[in-house]
KEKE-3310 file (N, C-alpha, C; in steps of 0.2 Angstrom, whole numbers, plus 5000, padded with zeros to 4 digits):
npx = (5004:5004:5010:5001:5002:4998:4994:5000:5011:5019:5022:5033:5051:5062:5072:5069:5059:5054:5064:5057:5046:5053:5057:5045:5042:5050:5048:5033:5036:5044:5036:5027:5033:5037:5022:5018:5030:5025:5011:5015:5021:5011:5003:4995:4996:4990:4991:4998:4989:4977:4961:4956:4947:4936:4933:4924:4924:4923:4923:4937:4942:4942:4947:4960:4959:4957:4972:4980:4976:4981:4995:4998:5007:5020:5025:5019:5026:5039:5039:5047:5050:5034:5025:5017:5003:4992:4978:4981:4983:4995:5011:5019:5033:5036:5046:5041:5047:5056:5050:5052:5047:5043:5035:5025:5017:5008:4997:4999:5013:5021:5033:5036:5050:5051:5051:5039:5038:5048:5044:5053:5059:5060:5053:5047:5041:5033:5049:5056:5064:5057:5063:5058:5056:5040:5033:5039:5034:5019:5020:5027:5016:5006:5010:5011:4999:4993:5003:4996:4980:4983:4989:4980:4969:4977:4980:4974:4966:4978:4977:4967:4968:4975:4982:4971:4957:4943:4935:4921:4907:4895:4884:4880:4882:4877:4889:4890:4891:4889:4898:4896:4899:4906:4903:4911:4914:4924:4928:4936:4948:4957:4968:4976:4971:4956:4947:4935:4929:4921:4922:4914:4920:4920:4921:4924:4916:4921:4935:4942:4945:4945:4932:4925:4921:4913:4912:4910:4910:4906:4905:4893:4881:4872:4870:4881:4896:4903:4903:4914:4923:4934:4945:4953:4964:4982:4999:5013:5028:5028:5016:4999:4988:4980:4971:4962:4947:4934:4928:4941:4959:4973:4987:5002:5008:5019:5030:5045:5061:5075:5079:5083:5099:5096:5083:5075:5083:5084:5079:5080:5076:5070:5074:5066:5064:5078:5086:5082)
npy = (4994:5011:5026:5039:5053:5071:5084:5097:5095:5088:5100:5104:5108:5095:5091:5095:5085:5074:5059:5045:5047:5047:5034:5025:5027:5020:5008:5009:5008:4996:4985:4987:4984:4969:4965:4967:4957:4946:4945:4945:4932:4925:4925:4920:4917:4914:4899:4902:4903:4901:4902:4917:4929:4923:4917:4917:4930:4928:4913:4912:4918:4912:4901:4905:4905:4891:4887:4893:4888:4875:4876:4888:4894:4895:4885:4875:4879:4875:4860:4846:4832:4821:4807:4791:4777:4774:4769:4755:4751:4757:4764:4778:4790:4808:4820:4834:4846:4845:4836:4822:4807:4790:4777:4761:4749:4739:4727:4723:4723:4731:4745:4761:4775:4791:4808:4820:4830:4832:4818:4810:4792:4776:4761:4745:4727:4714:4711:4713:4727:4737:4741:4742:4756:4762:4754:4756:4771:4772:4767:4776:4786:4782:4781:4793:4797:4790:4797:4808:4806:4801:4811:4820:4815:4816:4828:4839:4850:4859:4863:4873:4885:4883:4881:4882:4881:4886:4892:4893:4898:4891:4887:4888:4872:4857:4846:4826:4822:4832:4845:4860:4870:4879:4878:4878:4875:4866:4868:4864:4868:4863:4855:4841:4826:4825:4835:4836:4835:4838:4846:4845:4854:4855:4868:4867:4880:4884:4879:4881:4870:4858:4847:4838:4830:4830:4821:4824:4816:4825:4839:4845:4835:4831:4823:4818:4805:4801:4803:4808:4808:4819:4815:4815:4825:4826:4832:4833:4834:4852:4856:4851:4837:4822:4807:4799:4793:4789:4774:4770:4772:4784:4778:4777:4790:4799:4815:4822:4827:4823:4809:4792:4790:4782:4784:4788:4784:4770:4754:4746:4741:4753:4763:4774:4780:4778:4790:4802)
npz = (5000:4994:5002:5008:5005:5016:5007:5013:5018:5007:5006:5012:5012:5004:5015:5027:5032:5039:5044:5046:5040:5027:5029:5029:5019:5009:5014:5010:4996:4994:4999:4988:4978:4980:4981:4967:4960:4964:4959:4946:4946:4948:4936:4921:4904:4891:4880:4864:4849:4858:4861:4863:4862:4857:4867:4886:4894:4911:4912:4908:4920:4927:4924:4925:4941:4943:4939:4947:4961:4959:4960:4953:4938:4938:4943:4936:4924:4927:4931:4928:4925:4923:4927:4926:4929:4918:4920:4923:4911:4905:4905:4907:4905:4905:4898:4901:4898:4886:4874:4876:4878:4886:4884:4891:4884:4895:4888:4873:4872:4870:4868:4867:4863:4861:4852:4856:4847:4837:4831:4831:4834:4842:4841:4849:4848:4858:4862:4852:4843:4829:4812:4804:4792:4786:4796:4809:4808:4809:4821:4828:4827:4833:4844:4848:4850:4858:4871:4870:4875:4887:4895:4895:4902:4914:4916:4910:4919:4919:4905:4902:4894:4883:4866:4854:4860:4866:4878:4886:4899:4908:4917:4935:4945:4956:4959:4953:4966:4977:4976:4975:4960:4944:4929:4916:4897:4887:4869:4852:4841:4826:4831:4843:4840:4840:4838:4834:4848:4865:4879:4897:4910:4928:4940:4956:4966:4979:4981:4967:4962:4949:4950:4941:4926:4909:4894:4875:4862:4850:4847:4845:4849:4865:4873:4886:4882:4893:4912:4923:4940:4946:4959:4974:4975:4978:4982:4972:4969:4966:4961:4958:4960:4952:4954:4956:4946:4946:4942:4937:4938:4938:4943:4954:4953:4948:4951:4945:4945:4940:4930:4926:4913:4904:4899:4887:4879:4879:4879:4888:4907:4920:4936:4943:4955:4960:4957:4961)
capx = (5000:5007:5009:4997:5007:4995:4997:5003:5019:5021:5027:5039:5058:5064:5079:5065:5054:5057:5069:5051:5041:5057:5057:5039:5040:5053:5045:5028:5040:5048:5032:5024:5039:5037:5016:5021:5033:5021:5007:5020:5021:5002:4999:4994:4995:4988:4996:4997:4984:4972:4955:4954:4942:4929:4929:4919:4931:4922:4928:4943:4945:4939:4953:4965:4959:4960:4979:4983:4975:4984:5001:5001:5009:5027:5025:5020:5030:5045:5038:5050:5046:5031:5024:5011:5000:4985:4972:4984:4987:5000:5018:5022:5038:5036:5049:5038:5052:5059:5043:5054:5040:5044:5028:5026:5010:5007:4991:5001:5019:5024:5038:5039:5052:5049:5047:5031:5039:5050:5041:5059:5060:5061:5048:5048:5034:5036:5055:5058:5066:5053:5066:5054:5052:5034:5028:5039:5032:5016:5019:5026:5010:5001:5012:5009:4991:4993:5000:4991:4977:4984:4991:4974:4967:4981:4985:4967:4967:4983:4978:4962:4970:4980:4981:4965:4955:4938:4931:4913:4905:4888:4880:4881:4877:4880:4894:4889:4894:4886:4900:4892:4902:4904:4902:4914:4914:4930:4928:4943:4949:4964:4972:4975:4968:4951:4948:4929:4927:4919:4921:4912:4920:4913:4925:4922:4917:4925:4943:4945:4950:4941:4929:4920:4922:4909:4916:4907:4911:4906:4904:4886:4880:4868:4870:4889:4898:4902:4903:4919:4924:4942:4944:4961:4968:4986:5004:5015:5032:5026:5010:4993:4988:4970:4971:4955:4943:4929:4928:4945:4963:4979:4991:5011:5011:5026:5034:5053:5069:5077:5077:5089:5100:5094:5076:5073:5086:5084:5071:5082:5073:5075:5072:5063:5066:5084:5090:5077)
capy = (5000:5017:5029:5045:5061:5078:5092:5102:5091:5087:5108:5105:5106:5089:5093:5096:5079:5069:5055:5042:5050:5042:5026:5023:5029:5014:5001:5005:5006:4989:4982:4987:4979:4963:4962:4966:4951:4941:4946:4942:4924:4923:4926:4913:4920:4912:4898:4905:4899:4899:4911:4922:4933:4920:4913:4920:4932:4924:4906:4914:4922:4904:4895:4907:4901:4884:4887:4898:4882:4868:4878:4893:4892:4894:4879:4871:4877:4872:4854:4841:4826:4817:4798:4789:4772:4775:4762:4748:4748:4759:4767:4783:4795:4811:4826:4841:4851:4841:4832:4814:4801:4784:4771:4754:4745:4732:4723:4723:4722:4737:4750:4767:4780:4795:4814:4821:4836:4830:4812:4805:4786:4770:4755:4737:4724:4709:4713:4713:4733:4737:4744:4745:4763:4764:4751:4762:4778:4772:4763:4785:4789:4777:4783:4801:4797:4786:4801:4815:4804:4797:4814:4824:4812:4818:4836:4844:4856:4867:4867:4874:4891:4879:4880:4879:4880:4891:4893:4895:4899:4888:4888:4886:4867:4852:4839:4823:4820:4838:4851:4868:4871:4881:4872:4879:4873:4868:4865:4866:4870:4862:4857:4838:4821:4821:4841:4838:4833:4845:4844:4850:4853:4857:4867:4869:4888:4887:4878:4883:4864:4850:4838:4831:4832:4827:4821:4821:4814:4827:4847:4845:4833:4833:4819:4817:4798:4798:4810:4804:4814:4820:4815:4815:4830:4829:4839:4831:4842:4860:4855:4846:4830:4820:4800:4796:4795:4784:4766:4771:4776:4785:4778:4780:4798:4806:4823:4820:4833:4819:4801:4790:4794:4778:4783:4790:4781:4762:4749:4743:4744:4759:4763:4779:4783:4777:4798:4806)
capz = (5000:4994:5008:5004:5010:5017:5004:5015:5020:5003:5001:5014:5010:5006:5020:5034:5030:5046:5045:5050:5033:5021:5030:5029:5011:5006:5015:5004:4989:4993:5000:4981:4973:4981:4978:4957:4958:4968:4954:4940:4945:4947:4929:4917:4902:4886:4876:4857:4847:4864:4857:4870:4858:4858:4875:4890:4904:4916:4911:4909:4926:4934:4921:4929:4947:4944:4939:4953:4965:4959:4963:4949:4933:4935:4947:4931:4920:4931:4933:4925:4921:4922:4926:4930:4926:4915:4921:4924:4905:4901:4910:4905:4906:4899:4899:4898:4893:4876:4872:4877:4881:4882:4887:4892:4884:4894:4885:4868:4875:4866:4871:4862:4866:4854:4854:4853:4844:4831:4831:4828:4842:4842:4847:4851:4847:4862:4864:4845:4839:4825:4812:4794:4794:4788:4803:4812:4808:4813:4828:4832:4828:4840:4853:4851:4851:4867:4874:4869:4876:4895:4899:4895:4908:4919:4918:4909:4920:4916:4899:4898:4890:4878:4859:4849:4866:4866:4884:4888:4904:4906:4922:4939:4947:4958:4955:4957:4972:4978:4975:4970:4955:4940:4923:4908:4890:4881:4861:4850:4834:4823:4836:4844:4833:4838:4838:4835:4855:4867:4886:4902:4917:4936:4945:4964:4968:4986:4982:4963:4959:4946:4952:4940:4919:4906:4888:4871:4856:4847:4852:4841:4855:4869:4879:4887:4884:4901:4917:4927:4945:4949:4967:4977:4973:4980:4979:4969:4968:4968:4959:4965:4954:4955:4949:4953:4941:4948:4942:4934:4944:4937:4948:4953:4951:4952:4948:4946:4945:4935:4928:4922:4906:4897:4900:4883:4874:4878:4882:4896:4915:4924:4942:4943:4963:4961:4955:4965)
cpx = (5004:5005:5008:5000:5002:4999:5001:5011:5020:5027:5031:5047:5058:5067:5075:5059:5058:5060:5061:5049:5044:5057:5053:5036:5043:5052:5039:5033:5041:5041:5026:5027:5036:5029:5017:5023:5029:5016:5010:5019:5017:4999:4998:4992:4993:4994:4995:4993:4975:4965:4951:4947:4935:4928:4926:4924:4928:4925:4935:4946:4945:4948:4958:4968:4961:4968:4983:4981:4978:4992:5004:5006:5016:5028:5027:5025:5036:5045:5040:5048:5040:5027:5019:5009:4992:4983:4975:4986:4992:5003:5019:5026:5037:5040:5045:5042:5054:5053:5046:5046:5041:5037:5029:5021:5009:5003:4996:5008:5022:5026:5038:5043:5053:5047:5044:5030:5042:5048:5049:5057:5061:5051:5051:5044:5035:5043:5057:5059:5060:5059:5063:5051:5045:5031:5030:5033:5025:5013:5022:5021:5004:5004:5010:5004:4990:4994:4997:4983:4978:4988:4986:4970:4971:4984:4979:4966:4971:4982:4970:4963:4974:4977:4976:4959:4950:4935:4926:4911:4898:4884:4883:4877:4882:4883:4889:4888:4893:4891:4897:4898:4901:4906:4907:4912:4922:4927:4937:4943:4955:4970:4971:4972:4960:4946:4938:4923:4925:4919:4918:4916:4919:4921:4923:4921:4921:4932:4946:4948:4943:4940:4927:4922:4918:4913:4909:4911:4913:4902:4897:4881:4877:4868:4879:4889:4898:4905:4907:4922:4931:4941:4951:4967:4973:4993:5009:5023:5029:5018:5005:4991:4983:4973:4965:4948:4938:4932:4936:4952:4969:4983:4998:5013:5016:5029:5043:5056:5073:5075:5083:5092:5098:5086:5073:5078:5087:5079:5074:5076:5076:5070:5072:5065:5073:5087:5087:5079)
cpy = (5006:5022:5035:5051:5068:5081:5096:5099:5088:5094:5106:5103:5096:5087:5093:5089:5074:5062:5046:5042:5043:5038:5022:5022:5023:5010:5001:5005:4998:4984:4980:4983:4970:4960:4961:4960:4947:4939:4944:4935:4922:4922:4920:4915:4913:4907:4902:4901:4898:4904:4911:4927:4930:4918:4919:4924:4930:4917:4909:4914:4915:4899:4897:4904:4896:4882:4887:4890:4879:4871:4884:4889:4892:4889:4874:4869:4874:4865:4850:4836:4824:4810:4799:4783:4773:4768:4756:4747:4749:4763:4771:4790:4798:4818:4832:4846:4850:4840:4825:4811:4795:4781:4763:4751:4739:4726:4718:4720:4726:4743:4754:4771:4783:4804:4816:4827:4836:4825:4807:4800:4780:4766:4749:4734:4717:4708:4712:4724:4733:4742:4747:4753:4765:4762:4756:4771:4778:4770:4774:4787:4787:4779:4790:4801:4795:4793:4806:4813:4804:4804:4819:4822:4815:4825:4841:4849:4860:4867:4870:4880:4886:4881:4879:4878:4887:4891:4896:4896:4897:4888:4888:4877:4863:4847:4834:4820:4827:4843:4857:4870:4876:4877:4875:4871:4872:4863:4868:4866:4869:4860:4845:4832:4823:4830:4843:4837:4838:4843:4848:4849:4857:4859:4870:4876:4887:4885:4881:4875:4861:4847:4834:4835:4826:4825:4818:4822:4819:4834:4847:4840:4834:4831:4818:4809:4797:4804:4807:4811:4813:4822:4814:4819:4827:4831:4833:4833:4847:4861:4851:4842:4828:4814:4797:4798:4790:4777:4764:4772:4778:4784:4779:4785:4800:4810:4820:4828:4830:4813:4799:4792:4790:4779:4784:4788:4773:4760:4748:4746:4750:4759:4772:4783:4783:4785:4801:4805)
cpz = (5000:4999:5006:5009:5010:5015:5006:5018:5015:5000:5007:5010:5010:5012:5025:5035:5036:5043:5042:5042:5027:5022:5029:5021:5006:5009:5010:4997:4987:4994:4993:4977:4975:4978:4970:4956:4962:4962:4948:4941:4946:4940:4926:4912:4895:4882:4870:4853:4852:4860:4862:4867:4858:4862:4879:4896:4909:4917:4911:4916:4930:4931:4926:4938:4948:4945:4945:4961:4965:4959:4959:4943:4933:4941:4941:4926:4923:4934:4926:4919:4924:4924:4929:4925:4923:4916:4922:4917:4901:4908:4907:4905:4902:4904:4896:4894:4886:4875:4873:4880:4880:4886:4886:4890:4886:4890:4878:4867:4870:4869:4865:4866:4858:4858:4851:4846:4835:4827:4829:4836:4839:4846:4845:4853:4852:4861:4856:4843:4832:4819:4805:4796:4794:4793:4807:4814:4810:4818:4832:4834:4833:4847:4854:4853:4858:4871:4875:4876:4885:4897:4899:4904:4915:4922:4915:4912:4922:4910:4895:4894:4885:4871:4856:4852:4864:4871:4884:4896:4903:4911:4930:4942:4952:4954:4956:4962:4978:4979:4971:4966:4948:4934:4916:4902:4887:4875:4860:4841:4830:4827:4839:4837:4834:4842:4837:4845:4857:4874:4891:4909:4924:4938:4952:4966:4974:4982:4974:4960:4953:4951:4949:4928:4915:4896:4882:4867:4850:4849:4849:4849:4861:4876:4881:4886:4888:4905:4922:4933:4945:4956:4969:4976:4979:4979:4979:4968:4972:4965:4963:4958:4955:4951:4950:4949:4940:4948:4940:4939:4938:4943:4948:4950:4954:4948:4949:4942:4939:4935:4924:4918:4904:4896:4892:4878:4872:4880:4887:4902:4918:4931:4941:4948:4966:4961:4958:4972)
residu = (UNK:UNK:UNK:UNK:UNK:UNK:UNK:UNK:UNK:UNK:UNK:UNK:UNK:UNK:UNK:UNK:UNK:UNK:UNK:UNK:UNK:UNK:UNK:UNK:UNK:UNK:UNK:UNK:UNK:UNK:UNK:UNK:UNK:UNK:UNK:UNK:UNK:UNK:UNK:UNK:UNK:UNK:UNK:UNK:UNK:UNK:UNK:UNK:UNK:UNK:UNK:UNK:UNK:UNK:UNK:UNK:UNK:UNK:UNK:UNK:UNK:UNK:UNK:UNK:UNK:UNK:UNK:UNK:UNK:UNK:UNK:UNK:UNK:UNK:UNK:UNK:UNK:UNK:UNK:UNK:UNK:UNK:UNK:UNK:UNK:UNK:UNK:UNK:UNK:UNK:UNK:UNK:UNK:UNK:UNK:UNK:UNK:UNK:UNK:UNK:UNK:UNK:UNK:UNK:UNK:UNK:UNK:UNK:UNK:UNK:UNK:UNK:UNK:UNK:UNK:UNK:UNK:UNK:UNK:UNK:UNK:UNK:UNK:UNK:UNK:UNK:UNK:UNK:UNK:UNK:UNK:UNK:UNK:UNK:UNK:UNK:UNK:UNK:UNK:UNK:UNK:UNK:UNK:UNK:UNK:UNK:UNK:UNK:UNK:UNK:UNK:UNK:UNK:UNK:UNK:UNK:UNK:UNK:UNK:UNK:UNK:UNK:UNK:UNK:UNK:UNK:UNK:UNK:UNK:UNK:UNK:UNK:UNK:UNK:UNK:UNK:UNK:UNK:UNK:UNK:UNK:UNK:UNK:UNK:UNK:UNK:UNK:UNK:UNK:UNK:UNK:UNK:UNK:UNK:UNK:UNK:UNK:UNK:UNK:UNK:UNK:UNK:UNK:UNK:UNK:UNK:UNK:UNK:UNK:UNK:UNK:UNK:UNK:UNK:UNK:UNK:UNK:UNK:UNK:UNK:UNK:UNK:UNK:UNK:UNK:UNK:UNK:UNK:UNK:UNK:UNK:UNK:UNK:UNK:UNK:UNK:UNK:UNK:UNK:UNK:UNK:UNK:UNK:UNK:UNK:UNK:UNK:UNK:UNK:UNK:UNK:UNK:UNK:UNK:UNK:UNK:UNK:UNK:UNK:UNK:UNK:UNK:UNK:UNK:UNK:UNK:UNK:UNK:UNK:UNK:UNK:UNK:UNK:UNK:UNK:UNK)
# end
């Protein structure tokens, strides 16, 4: 708070201004400095591509909250690597920062390491290297799909200002599970494989987090596929994380600092907890 000086102790000489006045004056300076920089790494500013023009400032200001909840964005962006088990049928390493991703397909016995950026990696069909480049190239493709897929499920809400992203603001209502919540809209545009989807998510008026998200097929759609809750917020690093998803679990979440060197360059076994 800037310290507001009477006019008439404003005309004083500088030289006669009590000692007390200047000290009170650089504490509010310093104490403004610090909320700025406080304000600074609250912001959440739009990916490129996000269309902020046609979403709602409401849903907006709410998208903001939710960021600011789960530990703010430069929490996020400072958060590593990645892991976790989608539903028992998949293990997935992923370096936020490069796009590395390697996954483990139990069901299938398929191993991809591959980045999501370049699409240059490797895979392995039950312990067989796959080296014909077409199969390869779309055995890439299935992987990036995998992840696009199993980290939506796990991270959805840091990216509702994301790329290709139109935010609506829909009502007010209860979750299923009776949270008073508000209901945004994400559609999307050019963006992702399956870009005609449309999602509803409920986020908690009191805490600012996801409870509950509705998924259609098709943004044209009435009825949702299915209504699945996000229960178990906890803090993971510097961020907050959710694995359950009713009938479903994302389990062995973890934020890491690092991972082995071979994580992203071999099939071998790696011990995750061993460099942490």
């Amino acid at each position: 708070m800037l310290l507001k000086l009477n006019p008439d102790i404003m005309k004083i000489q500088f030289d006669l201004i009590p000692v007390y006045l200047i000290f009170l004056a650089m504490l509010a300076g310093c104490s403004t400095g610090e909320s700025e920089k406080e304000n600074v790494e609250d912001l959440n500013p739009p990916s490129s591509g996000f269309n902020e023009s046609g979403s709602d400032p409401q849903a907006i200001e709410i998208a903001d909250k939710v960021m600011l909840a789960m530990g703010g964005r430069k929490n996020w962006d400072n958060t590593h690597y990645l892991c976790w088990n989608f539903f028992g049928r998949r293990y997935l390493v992923w370096d936020k920062w490069t796009g590395d991703v390697r996954i483990e397909s139990y069901p299938d016995s398929i191993q991809y390491i591959l980045n999501i950026n370049t699409m240059k990696g490797r895979a392995r069909v039950k312990g067989v290297e796959i080296t014909d480049t077409d199969s390869l190239n779309n055995l890439l493709e299935r992987g990036k799909r995998i992840w696009i897929n199993d980290s939506y499920w796990l991270v959805m809400p840091y990216k509702l200002k994301d790329s290709g992203v139109t935010l609506k603001y829909l009502r007010e209502e209860m979750t299923q599970d009776g949270d008073l919540s508000d209901v945004l809209q994400l559609t999307f545009e050019d963006v992702g494989v399956t870009p005609q989807n449309k999602y509803e998510v409920w986020v908690d008026k009191e805490s600012s987090m996801v409870r509950q998200w509705a998924y259609y097929a098709y943004d044209t759609l009435q009825e949702p596929g299915f209504i699945v809750p996000w229960k178990d917020w906890q803090a993971k690093g510097q961020i907050m994380l959710s694995g359950n998803r009713g009938d479903n679990k994302l389990s062995d979440i973890m934020v890491l600092e690092k991972c082995p060197e071979n994580t992203f360059s071999s099939f071998d076994p790696i011990n995750l907890e061993q460099v942490n």
